[in-house]
N, CA and C atoms as a LAMMPS dump frame, in Angstrom:
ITEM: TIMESTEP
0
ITEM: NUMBER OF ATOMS
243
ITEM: BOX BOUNDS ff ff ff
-5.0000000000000000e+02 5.0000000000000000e+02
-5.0000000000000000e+02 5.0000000000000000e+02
-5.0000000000000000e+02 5.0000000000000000e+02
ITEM: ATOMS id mol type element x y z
1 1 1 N 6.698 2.567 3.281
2 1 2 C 8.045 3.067 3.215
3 1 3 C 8.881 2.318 2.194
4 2 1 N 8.799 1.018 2.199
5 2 2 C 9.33 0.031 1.198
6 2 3 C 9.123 0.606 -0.259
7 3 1 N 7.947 0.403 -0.489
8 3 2 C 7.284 1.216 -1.882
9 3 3 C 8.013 2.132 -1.879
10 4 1 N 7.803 3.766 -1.217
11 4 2 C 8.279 4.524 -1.663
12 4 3 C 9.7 4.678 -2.055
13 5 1 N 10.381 4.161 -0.922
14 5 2 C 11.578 4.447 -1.009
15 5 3 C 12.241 3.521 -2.696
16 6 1 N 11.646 2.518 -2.773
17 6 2 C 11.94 1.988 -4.659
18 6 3 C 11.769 3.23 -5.138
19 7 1 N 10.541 3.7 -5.544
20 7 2 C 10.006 5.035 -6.768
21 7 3 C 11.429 5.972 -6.223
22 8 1 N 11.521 6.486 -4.811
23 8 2 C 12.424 7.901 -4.73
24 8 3 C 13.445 7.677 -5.246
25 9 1 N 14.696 6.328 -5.194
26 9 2 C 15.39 6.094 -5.571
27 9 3 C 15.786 5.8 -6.819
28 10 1 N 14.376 6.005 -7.631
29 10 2 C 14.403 6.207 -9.197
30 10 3 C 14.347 7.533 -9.614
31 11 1 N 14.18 7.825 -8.656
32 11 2 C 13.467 9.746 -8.89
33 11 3 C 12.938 10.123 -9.386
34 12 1 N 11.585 9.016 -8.933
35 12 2 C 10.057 8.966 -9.505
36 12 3 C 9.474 9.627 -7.919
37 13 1 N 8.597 10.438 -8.193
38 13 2 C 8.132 11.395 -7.089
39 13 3 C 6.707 10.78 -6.548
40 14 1 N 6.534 10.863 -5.075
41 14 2 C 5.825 9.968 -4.175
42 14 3 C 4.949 10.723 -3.963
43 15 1 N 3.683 11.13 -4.286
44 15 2 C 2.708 12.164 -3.154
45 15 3 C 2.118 11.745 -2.476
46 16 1 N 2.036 10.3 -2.014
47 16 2 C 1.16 9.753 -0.877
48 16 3 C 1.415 8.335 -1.558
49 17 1 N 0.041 7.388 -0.554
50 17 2 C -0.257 6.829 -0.265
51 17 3 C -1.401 5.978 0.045
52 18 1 N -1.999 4.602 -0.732
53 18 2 C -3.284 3.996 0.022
54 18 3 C -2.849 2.699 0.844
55 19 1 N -3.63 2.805 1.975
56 19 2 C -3.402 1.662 2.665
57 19 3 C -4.484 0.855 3.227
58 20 1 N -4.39 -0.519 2.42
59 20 2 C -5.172 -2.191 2.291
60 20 3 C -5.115 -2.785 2.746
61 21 1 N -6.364 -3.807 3.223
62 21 2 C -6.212 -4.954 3.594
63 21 3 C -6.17 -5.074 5.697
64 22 1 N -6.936 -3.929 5.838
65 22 2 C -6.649 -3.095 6.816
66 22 3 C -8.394 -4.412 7.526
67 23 1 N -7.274 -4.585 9.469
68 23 2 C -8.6 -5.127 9.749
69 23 3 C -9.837 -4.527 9.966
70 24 1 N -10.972 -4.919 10.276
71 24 2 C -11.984 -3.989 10.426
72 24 3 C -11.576 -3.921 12.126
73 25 1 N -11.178 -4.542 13.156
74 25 2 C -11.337 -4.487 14.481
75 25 3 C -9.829 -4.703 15.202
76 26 1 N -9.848 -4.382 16.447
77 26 2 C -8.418 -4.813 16.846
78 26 3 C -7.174 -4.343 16.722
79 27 1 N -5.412 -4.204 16.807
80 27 2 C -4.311 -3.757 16.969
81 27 3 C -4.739 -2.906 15.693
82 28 1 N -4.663 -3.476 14.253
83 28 2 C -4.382 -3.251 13.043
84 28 3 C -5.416 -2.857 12.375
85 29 1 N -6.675 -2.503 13.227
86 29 2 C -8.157 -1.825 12.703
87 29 3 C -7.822 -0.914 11.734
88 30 1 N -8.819 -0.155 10.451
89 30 2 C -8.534 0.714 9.962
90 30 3 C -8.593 1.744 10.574
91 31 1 N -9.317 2.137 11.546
92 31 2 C -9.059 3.403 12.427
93 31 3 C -8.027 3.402 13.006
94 32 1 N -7.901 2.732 14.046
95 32 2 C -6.325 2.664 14.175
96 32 3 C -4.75 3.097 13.74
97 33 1 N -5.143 2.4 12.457
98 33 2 C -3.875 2.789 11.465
99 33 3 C -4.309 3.818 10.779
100 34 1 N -4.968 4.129 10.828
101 34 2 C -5.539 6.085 10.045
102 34 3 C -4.938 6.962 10.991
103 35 1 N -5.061 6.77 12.309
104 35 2 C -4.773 7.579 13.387
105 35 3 C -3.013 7.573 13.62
106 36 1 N -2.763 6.585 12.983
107 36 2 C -0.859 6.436 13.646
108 36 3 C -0.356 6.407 12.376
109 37 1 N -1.035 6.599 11.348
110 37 2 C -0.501 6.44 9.913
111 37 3 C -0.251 8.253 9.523
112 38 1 N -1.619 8.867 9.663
113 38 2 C -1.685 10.025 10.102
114 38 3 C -0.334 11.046 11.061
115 39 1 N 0.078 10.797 12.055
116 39 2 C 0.924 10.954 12.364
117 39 3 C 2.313 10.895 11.866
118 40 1 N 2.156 9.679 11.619
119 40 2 C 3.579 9.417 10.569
120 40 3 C 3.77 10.358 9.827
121 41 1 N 2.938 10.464 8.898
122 41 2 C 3.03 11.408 7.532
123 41 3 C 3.333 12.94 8.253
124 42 1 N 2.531 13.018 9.084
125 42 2 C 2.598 14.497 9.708
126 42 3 C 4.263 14.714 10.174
127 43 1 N 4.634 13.961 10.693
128 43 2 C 5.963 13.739 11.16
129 43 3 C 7.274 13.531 10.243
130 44 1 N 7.259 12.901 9.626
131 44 2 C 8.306 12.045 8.593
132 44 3 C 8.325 12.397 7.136
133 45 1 N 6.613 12.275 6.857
134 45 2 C 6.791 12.403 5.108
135 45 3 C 5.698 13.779 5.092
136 46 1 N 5.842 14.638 5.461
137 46 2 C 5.292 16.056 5.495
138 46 3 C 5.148 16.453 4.095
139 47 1 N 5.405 15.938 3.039
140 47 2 C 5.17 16.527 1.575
141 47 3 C 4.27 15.267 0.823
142 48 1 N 3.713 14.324 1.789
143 48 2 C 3.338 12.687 1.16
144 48 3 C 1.67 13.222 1.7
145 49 1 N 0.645 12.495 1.706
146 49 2 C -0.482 12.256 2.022
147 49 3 C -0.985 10.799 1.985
148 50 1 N -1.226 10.245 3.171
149 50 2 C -2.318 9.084 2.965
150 50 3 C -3.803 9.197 2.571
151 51 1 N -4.169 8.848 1.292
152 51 2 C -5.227 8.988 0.523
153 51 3 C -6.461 8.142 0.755
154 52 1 N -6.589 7.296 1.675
155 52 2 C -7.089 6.133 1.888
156 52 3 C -6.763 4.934 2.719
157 53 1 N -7.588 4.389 3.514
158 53 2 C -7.434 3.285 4.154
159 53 3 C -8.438 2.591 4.346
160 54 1 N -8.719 1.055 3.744
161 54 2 C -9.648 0.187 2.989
162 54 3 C -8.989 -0.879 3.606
163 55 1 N -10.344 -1.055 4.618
164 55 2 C -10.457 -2.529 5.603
165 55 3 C -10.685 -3.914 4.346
166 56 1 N -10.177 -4.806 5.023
167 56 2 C -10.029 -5.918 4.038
168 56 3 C -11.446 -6.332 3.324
169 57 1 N -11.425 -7.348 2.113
170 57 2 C -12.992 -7.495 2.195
171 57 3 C -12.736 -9.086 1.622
172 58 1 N -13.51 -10.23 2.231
173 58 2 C -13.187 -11.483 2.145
174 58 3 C -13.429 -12.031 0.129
175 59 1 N -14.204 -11.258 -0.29
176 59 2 C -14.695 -11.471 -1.927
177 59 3 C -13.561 -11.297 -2.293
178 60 1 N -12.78 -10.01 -2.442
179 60 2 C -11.705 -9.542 -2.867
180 60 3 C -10.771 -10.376 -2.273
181 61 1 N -10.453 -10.513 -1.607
182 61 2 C -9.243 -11.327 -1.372
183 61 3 C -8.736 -12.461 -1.938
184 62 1 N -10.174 -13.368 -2.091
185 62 2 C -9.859 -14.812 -3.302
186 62 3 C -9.585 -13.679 -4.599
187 63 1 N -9.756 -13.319 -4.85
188 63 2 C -9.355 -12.451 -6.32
189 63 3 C -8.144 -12.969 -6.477
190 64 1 N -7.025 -11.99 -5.732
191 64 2 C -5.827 -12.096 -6.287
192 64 3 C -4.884 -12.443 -5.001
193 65 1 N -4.31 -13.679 -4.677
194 65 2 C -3.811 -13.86 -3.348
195 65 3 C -2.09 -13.008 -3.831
196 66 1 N -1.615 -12.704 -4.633
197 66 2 C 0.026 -12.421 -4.753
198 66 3 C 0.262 -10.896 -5.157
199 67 1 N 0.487 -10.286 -4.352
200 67 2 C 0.824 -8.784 -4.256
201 67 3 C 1.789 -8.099 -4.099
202 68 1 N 3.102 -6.975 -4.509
203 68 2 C 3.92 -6.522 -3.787
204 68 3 C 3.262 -5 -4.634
205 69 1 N 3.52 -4.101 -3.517
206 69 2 C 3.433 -3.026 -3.496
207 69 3 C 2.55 -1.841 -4.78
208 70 1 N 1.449 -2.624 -4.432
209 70 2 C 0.409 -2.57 -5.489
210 70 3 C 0.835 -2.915 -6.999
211 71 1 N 1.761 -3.228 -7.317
212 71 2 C 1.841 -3.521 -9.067
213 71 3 C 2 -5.393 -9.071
214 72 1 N 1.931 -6.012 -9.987
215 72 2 C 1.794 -7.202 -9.884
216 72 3 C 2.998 -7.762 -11.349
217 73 1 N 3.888 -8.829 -11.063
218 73 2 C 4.97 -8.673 -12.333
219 73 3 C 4.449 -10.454 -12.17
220 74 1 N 4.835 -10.912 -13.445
221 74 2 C 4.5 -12.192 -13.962
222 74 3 C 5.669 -12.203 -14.978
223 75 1 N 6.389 -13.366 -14.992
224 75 2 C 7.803 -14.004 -15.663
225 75 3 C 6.911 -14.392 -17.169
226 76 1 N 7.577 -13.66 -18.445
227 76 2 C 6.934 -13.974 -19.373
228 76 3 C 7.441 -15.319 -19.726
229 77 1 N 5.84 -15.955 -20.649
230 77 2 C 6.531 -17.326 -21.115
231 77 3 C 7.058 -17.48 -22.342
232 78 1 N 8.348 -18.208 -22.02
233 78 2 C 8.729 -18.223 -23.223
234 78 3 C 8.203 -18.655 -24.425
235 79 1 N 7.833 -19.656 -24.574
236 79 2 C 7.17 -19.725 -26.035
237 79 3 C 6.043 -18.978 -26.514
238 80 1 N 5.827 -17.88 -25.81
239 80 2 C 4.846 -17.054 -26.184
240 80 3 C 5.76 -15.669 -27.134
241 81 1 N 7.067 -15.905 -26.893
242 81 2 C 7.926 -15.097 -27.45
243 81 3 C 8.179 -15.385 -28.899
């Protein structure tokens, strides 16, 4: 919702959704949240689709620990200017 609501408020257009980092077991399982995520959309964002939901994976994770809303911004350095 965070995500989207940035893009709508640019009136950059939303058609869904992937959702990461999802546990394999437990409250926050990926089934789980497929099933109540599912709903949501059915309910709330009726013109959106969730495209995906991808349980965490421990390799990937040392990759890249710093994330917001899938894009990644880095402060340029200055003397590279």
């Amino acid at each position: 919702n965070l995500c989207a609501a940035f893009f709508e408020r640019r009136g950059i257009p939303v058609v869904g959704a992937i959702f990461n980092k999802l546990a394999h077991t437990g409250l926050y399982s990926r089934d789980k949240c497929a099933e109540y995520v599912a709903r949501y959309f059915a309910q709330v964002r009726q013109s959106q689709h969730a495209y995906g939901f991808i349980p965490t994976n421990d390799a990937l994770a040392a990759l890249g620990e710093e994330e917001t809303c899938g894009f990644s911004f880095s402060h340029p350095n200055p003397q590279n200017l």
